[in-house]
Backbone bond lengths (Angstrom), bond angles and torsions (degrees), N, CA, C in turn:
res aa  C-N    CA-C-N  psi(-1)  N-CA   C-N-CA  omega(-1)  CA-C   N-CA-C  phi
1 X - - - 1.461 - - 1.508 110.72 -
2 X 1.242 116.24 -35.51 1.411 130.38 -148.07 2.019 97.63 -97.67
3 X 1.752 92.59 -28.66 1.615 92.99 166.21 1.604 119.26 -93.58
4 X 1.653 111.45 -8.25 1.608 89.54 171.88 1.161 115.88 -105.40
5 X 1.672 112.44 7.90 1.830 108.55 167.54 1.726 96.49 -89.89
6 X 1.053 131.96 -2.59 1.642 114.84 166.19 0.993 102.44 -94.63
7 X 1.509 153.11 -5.30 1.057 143.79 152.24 1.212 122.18 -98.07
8 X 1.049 135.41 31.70 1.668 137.54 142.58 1.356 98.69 -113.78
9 X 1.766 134.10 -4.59 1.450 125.15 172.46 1.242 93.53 -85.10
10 X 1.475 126.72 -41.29 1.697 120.76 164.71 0.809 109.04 -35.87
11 X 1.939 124.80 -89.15 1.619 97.18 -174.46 1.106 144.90 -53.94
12 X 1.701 105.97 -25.71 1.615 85.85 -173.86 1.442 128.88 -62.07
13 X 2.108 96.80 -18.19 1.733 94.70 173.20 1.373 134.67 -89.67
14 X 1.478 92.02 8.94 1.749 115.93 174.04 1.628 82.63 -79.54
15 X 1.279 113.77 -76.51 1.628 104.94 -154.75 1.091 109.83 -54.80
16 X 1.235 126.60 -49.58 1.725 121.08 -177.50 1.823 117.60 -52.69
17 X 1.667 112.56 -31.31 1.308 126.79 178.02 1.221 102.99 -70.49
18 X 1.655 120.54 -32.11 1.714 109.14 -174.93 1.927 112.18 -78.00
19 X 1.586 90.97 -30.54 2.023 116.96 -175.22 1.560 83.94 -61.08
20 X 0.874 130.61 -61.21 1.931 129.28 178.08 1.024 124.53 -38.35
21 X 1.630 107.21 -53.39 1.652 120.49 -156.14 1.805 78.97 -86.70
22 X 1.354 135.50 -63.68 1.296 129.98 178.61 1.719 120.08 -32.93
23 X 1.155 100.16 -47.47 1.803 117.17 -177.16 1.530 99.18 -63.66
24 X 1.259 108.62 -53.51 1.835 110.65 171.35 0.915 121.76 -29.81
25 X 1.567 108.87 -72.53 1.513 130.51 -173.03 1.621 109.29 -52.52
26 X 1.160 97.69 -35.14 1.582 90.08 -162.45 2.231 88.30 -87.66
27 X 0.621 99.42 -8.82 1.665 98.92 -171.31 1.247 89.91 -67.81
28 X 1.805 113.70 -66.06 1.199 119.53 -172.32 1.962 120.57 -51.40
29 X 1.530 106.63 -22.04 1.394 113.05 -157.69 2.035 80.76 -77.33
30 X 1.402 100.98 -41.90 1.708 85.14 -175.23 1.159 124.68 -86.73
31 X 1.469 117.58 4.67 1.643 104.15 172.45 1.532 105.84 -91.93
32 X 1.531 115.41 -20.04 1.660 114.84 158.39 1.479 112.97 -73.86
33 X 1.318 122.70 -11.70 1.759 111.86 152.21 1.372 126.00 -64.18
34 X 1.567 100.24 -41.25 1.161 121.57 174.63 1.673 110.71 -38.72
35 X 1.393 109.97 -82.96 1.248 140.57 -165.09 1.577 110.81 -56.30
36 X 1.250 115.22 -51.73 1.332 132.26 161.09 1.508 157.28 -19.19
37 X 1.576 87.79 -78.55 1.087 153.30 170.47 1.834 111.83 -94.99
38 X 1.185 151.41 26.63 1.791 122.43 179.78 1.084 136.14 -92.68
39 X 1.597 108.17 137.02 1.220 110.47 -156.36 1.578 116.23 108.00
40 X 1.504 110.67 -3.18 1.579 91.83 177.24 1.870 92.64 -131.96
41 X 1.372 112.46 149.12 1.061 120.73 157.92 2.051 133.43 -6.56
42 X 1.635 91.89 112.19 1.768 84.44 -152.32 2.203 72.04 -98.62
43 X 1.536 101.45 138.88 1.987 113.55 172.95 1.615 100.93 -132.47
44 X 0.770 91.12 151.05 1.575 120.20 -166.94 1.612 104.80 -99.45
45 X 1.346 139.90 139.61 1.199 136.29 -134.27 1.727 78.37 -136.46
46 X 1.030 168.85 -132.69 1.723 149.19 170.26 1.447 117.62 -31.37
47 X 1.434 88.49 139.79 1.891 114.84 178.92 1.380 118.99 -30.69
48 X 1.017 137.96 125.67 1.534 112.04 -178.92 1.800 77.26 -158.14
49 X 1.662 123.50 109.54 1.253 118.48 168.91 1.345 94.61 -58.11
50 X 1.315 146.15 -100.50 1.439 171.72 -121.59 1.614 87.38 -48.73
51 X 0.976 105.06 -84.69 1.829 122.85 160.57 1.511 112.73 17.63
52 X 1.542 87.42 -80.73 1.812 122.89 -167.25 1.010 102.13 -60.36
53 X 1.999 126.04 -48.73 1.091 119.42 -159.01 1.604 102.39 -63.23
54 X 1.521 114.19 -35.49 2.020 119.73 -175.30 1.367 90.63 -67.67
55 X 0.960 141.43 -53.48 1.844 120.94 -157.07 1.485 92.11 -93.79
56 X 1.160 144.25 19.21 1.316 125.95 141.56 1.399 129.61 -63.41
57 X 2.011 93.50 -55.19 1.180 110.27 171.26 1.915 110.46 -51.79
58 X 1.538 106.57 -63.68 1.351 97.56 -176.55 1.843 100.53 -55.84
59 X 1.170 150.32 -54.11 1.421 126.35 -178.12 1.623 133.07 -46.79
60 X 1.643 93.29 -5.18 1.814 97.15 177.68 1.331 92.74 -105.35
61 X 1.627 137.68 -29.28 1.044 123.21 -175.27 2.036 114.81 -73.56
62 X 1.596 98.84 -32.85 1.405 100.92 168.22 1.432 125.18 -54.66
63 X 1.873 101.84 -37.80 1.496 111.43 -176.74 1.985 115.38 -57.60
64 X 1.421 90.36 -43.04 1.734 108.62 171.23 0.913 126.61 -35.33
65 X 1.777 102.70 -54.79 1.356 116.33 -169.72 1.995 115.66 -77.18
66 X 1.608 94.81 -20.19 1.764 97.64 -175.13 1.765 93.07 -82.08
67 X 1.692 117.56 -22.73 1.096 87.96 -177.40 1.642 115.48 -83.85
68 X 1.391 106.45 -28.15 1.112 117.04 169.82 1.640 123.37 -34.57
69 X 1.212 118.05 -65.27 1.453 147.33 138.11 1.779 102.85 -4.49
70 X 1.181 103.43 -70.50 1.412 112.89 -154.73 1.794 111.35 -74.85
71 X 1.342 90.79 -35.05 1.805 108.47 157.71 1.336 124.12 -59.52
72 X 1.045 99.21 -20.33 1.684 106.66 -157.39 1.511 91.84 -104.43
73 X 1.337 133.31 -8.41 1.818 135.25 177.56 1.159 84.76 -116.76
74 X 1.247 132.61 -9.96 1.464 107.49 -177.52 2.077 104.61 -73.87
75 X 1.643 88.14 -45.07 1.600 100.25 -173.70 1.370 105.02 -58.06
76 X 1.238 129.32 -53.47 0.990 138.71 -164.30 1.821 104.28 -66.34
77 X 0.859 143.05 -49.68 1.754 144.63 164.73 1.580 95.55 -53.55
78 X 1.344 132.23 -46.09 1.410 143.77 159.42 1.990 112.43 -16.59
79 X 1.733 79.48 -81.50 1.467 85.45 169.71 1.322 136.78 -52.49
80 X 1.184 107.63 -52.57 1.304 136.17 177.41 1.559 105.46 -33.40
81 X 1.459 102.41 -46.18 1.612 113.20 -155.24 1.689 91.21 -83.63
82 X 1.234 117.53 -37.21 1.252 129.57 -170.36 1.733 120.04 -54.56
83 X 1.794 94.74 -56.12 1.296 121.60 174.96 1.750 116.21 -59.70
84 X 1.655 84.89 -32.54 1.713 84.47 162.77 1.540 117.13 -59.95
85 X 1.353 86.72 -67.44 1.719 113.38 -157.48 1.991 90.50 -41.63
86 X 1.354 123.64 -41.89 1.560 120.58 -167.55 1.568 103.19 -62.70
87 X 1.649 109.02 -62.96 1.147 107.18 -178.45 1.677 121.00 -49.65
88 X 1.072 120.93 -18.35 1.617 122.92 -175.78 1.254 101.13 -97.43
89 X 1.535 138.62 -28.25 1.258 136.75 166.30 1.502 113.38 -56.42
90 X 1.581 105.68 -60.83 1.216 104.07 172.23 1.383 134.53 -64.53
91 X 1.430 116.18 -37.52 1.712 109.44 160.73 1.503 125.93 -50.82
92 X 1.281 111.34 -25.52 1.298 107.46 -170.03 1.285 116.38 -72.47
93 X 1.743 122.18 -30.23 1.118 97.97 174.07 2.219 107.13 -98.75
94 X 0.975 110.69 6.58 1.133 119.23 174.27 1.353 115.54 -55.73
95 X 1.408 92.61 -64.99 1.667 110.64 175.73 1.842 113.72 -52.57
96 X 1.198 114.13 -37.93 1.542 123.40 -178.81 1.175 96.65 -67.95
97 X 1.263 139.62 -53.87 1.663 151.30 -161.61 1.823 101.15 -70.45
98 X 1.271 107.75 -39.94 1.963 110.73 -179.53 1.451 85.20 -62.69
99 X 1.713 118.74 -73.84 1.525 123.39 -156.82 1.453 108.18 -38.89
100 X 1.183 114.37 -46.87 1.843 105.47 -161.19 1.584 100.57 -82.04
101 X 1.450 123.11 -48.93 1.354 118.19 164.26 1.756 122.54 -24.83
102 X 0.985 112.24 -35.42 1.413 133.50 -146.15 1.687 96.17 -92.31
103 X 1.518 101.11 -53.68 1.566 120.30 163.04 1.271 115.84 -43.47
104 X 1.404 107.05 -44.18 1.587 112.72 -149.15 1.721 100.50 -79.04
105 X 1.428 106.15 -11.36 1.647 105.65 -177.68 1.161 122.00 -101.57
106 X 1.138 114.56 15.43 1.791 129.26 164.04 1.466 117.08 -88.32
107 X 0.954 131.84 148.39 1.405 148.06 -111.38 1.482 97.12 -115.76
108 X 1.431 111.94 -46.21 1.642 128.84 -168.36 1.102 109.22 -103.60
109 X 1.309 120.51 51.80 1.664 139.14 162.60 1.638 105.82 -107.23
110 X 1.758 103.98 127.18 0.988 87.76 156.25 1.597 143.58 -79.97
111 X 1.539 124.28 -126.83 1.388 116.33 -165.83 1.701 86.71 -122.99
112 X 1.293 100.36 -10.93 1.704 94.15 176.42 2.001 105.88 -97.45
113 X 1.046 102.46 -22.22 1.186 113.71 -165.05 1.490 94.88 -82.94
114 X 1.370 143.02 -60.47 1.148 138.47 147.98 1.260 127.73 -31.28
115 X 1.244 120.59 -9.60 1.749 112.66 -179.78 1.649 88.26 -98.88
116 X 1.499 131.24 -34.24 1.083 119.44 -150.33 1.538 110.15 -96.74
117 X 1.592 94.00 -13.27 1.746 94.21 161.76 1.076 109.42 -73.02
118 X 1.182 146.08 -44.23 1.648 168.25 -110.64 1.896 88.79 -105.98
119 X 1.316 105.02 -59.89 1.313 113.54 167.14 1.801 132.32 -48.96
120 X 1.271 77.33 -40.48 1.991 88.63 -165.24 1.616 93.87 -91.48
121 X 1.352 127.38 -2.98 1.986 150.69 170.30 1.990 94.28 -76.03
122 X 1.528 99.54 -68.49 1.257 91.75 -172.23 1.760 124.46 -62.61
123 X 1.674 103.16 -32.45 1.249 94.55 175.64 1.546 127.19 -79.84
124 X 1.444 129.35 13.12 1.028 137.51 -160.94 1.511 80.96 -120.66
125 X 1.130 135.70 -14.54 1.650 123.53 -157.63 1.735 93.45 -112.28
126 X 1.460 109.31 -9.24 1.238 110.04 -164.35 1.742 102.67 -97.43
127 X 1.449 93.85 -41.58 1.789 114.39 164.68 1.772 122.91 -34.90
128 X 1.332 94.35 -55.56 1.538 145.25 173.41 2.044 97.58 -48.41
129 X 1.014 91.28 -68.88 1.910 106.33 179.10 1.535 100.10 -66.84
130 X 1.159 122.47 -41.38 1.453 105.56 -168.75 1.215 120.06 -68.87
131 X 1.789 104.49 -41.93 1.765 135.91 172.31 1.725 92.72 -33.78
132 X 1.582 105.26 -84.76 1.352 94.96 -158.57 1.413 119.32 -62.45
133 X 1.765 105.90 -25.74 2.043 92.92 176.12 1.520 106.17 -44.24
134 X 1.493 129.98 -38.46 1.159 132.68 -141.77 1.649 102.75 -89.87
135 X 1.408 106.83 -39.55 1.786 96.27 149.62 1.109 138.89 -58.62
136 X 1.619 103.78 -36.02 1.542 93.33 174.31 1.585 134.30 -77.55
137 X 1.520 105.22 -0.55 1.462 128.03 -141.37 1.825 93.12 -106.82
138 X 1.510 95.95 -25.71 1.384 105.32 -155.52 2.151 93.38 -106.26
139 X 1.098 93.97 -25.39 1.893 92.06 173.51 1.325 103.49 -82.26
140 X 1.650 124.12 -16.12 1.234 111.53 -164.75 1.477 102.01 -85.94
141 X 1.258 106.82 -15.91 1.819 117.62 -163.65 1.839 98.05 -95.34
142 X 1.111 128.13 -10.87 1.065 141.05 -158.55 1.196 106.83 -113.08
143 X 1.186 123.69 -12.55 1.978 150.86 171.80 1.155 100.20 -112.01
144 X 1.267 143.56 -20.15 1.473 119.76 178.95 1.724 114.81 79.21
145 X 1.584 115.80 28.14 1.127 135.95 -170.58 1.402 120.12 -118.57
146 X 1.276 104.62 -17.82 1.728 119.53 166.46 1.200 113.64 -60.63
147 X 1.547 154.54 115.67 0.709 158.66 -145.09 1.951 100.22 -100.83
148 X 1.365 115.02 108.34 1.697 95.03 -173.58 2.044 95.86 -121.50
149 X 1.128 121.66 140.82 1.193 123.22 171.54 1.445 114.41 -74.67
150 X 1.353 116.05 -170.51 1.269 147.17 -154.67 1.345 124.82 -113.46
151 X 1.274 153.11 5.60 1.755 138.15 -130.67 1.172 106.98 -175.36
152 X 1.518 120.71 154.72 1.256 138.90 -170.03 0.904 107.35 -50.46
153 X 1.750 122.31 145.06 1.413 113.30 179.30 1.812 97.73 -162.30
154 X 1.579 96.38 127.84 1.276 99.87 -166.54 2.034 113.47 -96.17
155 X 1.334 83.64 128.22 1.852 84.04 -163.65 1.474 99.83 -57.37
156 X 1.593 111.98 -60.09 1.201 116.50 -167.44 1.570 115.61 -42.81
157 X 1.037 118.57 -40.62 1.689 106.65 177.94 1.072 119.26 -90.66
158 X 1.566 124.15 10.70 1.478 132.81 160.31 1.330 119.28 -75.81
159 X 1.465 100.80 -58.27 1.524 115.97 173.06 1.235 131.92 -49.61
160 X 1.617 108.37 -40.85 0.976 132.77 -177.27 1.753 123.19 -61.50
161 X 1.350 107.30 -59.66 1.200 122.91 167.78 1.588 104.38 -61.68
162 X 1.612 142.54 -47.10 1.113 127.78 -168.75 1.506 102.44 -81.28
163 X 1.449 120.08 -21.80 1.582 100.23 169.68 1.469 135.65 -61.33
164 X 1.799 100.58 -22.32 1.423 115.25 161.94 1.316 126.40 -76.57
165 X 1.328 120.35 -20.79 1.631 117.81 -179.66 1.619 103.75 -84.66
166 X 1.852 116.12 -24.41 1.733 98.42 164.84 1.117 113.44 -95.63
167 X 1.509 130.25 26.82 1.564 118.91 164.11 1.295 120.80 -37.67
168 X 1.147 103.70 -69.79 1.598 117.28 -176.32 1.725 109.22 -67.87
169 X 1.035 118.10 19.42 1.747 124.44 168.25 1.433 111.69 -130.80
170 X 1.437 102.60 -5.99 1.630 102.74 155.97 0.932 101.07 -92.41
171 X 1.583 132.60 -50.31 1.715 138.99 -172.34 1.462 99.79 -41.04
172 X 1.120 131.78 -53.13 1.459 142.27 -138.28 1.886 105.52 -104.09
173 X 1.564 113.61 -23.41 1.048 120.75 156.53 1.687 129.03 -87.38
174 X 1.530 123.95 -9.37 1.167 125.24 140.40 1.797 84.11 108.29
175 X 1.373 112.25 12.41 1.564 110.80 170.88 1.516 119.19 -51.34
176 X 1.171 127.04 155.03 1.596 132.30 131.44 1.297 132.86 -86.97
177 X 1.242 100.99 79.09 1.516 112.42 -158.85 2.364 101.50 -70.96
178 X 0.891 96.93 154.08 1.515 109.39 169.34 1.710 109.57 -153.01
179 X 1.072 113.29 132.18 1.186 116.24 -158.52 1.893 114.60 -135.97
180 X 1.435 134.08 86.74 1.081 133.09 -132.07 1.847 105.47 -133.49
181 X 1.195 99.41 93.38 1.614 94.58 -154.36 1.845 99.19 -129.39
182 X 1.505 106.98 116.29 1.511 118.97 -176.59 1.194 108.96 -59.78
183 X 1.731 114.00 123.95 1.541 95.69 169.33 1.767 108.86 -83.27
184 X 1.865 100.53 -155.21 1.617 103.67 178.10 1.704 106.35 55.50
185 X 1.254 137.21 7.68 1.547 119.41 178.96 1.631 102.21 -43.21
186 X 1.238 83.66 -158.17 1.900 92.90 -178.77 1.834 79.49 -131.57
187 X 1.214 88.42 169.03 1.733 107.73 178.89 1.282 103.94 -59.04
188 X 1.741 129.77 168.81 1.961 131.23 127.90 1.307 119.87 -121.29
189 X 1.172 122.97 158.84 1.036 131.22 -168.93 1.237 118.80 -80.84
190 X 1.731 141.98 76.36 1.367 137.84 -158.06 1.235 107.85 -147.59
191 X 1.364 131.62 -172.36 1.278 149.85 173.79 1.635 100.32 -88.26
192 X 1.351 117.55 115.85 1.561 125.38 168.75 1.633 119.10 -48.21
193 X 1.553 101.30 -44.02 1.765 104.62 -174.85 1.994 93.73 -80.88
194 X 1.023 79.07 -53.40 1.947 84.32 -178.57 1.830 108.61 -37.49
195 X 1.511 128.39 -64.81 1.351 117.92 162.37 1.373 119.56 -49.01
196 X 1.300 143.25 -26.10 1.443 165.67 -160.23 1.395 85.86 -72.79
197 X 1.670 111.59 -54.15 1.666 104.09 -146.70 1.722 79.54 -93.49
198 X 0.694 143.79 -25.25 1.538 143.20 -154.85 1.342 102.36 -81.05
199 X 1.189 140.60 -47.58 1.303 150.20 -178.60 1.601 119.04 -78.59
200 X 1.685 104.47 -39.64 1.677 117.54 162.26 1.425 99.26 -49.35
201 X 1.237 122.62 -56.07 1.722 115.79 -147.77 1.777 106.67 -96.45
202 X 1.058 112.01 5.03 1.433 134.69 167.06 1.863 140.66 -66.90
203 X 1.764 82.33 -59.25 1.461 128.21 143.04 1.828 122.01 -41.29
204 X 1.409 100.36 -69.25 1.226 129.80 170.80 1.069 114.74 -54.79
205 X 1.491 138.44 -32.76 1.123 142.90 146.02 1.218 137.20 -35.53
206 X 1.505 107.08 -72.10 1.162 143.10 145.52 1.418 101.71 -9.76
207 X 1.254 104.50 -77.72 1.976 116.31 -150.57 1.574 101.04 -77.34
208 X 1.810 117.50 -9.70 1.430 121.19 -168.86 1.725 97.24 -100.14
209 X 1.135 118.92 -32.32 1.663 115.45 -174.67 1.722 108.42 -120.23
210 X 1.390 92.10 -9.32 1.925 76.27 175.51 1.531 114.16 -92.68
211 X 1.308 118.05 168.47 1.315 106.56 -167.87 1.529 115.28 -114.56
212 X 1.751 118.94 -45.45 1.229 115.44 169.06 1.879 118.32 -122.59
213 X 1.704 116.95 3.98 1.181 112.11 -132.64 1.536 77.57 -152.11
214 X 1.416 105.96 127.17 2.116 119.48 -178.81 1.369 101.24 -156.14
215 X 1.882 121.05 104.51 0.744 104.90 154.31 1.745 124.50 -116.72
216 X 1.315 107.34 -179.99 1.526 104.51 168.16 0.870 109.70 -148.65
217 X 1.374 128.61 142.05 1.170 162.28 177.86 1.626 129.60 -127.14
218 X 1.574 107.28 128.57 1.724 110.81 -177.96 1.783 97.77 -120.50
219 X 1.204 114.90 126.53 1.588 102.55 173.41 1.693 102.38 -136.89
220 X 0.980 115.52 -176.39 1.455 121.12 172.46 1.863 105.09 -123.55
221 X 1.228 111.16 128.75 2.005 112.00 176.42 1.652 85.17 -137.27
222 X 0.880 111.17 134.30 1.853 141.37 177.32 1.580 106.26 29.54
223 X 1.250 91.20 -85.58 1.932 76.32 -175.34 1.169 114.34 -132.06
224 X 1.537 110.30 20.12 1.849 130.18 161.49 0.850 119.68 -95.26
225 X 1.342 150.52 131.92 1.646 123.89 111.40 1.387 137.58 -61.22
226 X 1.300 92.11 153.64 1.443 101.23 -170.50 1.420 110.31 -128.87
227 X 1.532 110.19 129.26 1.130 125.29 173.71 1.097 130.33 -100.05
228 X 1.870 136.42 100.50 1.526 113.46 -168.91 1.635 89.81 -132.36
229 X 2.046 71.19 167.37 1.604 92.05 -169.76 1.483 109.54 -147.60
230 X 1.453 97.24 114.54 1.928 115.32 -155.80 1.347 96.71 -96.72
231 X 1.436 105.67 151.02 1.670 107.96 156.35 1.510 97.84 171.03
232 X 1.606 100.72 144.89 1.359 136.31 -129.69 1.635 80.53 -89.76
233 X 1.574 117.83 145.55 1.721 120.20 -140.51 1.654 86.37 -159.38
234 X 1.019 153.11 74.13 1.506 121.57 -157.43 1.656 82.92 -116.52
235 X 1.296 151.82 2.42 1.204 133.12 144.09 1.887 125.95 -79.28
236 X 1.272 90.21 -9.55 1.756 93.66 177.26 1.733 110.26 -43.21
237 X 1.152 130.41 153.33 1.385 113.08 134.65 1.231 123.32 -147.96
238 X 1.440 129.58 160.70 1.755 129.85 -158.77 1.652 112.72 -35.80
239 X 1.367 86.45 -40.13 1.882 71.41 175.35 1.576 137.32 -75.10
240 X 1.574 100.11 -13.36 1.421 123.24 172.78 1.594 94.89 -77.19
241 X 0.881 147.48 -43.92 1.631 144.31 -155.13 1.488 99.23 -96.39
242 X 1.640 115.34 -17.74 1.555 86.16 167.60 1.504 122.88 -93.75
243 X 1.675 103.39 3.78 1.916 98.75 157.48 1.539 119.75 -115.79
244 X 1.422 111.03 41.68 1.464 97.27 -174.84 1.168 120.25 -77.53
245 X 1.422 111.26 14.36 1.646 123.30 -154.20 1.472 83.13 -134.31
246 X 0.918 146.14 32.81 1.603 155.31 -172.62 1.606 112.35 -112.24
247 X 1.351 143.81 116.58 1.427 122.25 173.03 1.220 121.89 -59.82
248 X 0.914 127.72 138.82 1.502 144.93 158.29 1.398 94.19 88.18
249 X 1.178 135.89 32.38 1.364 153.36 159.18 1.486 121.39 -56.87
250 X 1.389 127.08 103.68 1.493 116.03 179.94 1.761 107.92 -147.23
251 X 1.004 109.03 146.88 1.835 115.99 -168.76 0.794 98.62 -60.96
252 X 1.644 135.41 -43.88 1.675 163.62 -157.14 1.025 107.40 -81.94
253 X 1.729 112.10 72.84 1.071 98.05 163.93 1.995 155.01 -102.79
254 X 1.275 86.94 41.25 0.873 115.91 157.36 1.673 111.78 -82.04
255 X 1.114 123.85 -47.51 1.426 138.52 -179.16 1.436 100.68 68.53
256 X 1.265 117.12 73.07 1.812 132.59 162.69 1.246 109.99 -56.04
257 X 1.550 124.56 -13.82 1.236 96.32 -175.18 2.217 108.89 117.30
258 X 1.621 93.13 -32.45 2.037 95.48 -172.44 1.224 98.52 -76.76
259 X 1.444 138.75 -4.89 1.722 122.73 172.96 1.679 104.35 -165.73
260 X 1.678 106.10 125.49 1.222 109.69 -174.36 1.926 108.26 -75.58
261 X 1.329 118.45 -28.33 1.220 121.05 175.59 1.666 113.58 100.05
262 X 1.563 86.10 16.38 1.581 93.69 168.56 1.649 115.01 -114.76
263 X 1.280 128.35 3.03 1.005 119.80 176.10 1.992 111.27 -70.71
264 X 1.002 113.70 -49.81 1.385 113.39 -178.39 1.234 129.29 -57.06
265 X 1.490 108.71 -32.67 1.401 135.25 -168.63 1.553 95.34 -79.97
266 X 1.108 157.05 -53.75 1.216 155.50 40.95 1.642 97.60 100.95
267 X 1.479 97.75 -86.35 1.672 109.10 173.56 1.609 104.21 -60.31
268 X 1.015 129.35 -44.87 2.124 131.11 -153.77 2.198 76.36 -77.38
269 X 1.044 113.03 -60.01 1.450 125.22 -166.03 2.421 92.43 -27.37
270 X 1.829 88.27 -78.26 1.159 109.10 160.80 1.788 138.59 -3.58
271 X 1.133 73.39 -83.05 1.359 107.52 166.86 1.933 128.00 -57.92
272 X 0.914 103.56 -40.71 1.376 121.21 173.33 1.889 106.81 -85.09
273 X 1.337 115.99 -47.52 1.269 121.90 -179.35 1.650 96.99 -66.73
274 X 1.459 133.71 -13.96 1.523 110.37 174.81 1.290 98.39 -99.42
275 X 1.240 136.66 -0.03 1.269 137.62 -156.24 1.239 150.54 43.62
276 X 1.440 89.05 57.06 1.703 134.21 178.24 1.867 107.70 -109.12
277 X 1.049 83.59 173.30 1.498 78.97 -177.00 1.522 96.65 -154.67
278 X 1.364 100.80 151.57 1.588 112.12 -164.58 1.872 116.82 -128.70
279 X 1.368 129.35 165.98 1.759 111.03 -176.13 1.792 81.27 -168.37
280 X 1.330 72.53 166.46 1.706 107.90 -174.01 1.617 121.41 -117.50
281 X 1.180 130.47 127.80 1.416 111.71 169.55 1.810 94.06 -155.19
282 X 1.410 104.14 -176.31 1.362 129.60 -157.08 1.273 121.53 -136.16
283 X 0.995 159.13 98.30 1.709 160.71 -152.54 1.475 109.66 -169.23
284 X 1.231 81.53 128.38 1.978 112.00 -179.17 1.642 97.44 33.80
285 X 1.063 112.50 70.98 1.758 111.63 164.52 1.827 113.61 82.04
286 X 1.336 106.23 -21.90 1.791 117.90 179.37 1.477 92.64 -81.80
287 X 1.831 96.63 144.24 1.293 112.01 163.05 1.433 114.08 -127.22
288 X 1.675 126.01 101.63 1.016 138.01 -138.72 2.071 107.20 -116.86
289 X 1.220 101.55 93.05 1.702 105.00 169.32 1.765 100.45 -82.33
290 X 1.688 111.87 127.13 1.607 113.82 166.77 1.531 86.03 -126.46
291 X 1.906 89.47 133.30 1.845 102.43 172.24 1.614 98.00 -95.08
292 X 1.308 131.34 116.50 1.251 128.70 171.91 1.683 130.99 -78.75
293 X 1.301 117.88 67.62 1.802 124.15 -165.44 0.908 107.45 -67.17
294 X 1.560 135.07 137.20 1.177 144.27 178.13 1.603 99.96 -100.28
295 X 1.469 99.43 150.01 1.710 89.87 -177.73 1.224 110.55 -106.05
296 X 1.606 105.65 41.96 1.621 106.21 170.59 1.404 100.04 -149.29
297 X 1.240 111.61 25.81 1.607 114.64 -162.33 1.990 98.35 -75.04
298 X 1.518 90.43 150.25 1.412 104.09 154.96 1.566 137.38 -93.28
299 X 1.450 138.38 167.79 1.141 160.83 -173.25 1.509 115.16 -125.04
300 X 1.498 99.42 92.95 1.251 100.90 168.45 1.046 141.53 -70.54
301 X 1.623 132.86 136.61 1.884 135.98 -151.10 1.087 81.80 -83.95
């Protein structure tokens, strides 16, 4: 009796000594996955529940980290592209502003010729001022530092009045303007200057990339209004319209200089901070921004 309970205490410390020496091996097989190998999936070569359950956990924490990783070059090519895109915004009119200066100190200019550099100085210096308000305007909205109010605010007499102050900048751009705006809306709940700037830089859009064709439109569909603003785009294409809401975003890519790619970004920024929400699309040659206002929408602090 006394010799076959030491021999099943034998085996059991054979088997448990081999469950060890096995558990080892395989411990050891994954910290040389580890080391090796990082970043890819650490497996266990015998069953071991207890085991599996730790290199699961460590395989979601590895997964984290590649995405982590992969976010983190994403921002960084991000910036990069960004830090470009400023510095080339900003030289461009920099460089125009040295050249005519430069002109302006030669001797054999006339008095007309000097006013008209003097001119084409200020509007490059004015370009220049708008550029950077529009960075700073757009990090501040992007921080949650823009200050946006609270209170009813009626589109129709916003729109309305600013569609008349760019008459004469559609007139003068050779548009076919149509202009189609519901009266009686009901109020939304937004920042007055905040829609102000949203609809200015919209316009501005419009009159900077469209070529013969601006429309606008205010309507009411269930318990939104909707505000859109068309114009005829025939170099756009789908893949350009799914970042027009992108910073430093521009069709031009060359980037001449006709759009820094902050005006839109700007509006979506806007727009979202009153808590509205805004979209882009493209059909038969129209390039169509609709701001969708809820007439119960909020303003985020």
């Amino acid at each position: 009796m006394l010799i076959t309970a030491a021999l099943l205490l034998a085996a059991l410390c054979a088997a448990l000594g081999l469950r060890l020496y096995t558990l080892e091996k395989d411990i050891r097989s994954c910290a040389r996955q580890l080391r090796e190998q990082p970043g890819t999936p650490v497996r266990m070569a015998a069953p071991n529940r207890a085991a599996e359950e730790l290199l699961a956990s460590i395989n979601a924490l590895l997964r984290l980290r590649q995405d982590d990783a992969a976010e983190h070059r994403r921002q960084e090519r991000a910036i990069r592209q960004q830090i470009s895109n400023i510095s080339h915004d900003l030289r461009t009119p920099l460089t125009s502003i040295l050249g005519y200066l430069q002109l302006l100190e030669g001797d054999s200019l006339t008095q007309e010729e000097r006013g008209e550099y003097l001119e084409i100085v200020r509007g490059r210096a004015k370009s220049l001022q708008s550029l950077i308000t529009s960075f700073y305007e757009l990090s501040r909205l992007e921080g949650g530092e823009y200050p946006l109010s609270r209170e009813k605010v009626d589109l129709y007499h916003i729109l309305s009045e600013l569609a008349a102050e760019f008459y004469n900048d559609f007139e003068e751009a050779g548009f076919e303007t149509t202009v189609e705006l519901a009266e009686n809306l009901p109020a939304v709940m937004a920042d007055p200057a905040g829609v102000l700037r949203v609809f200015t830089n919209l316009i501005r859009n419009a009159l900077e990339h469209g070529q013969t064709r601006m429309d606008i439109r205010l309507r009411r569909e269930g318990s939104e209004l909707l505000s859109v603003f068309a114009n005829d785009a025939s170099g756009l294409t789908e893949e350009d319209v799914q970042h027009v809401f992108d910073r430093f975003f521009t069709a031009d890519k060359m980037r001449t200089g006709q759009s820094t790619g902050l005006g839109l970004a700007i509006v979506k920024a806007l727009v979202e901070r009153m808590g509205h929400r805004v979209t882009a699309e493209l059909h038969d040659g129209m390039f169509f921004i609709t701001v969708y206002w809820k007439t119960g929408g909020q303003v985020d602090k």
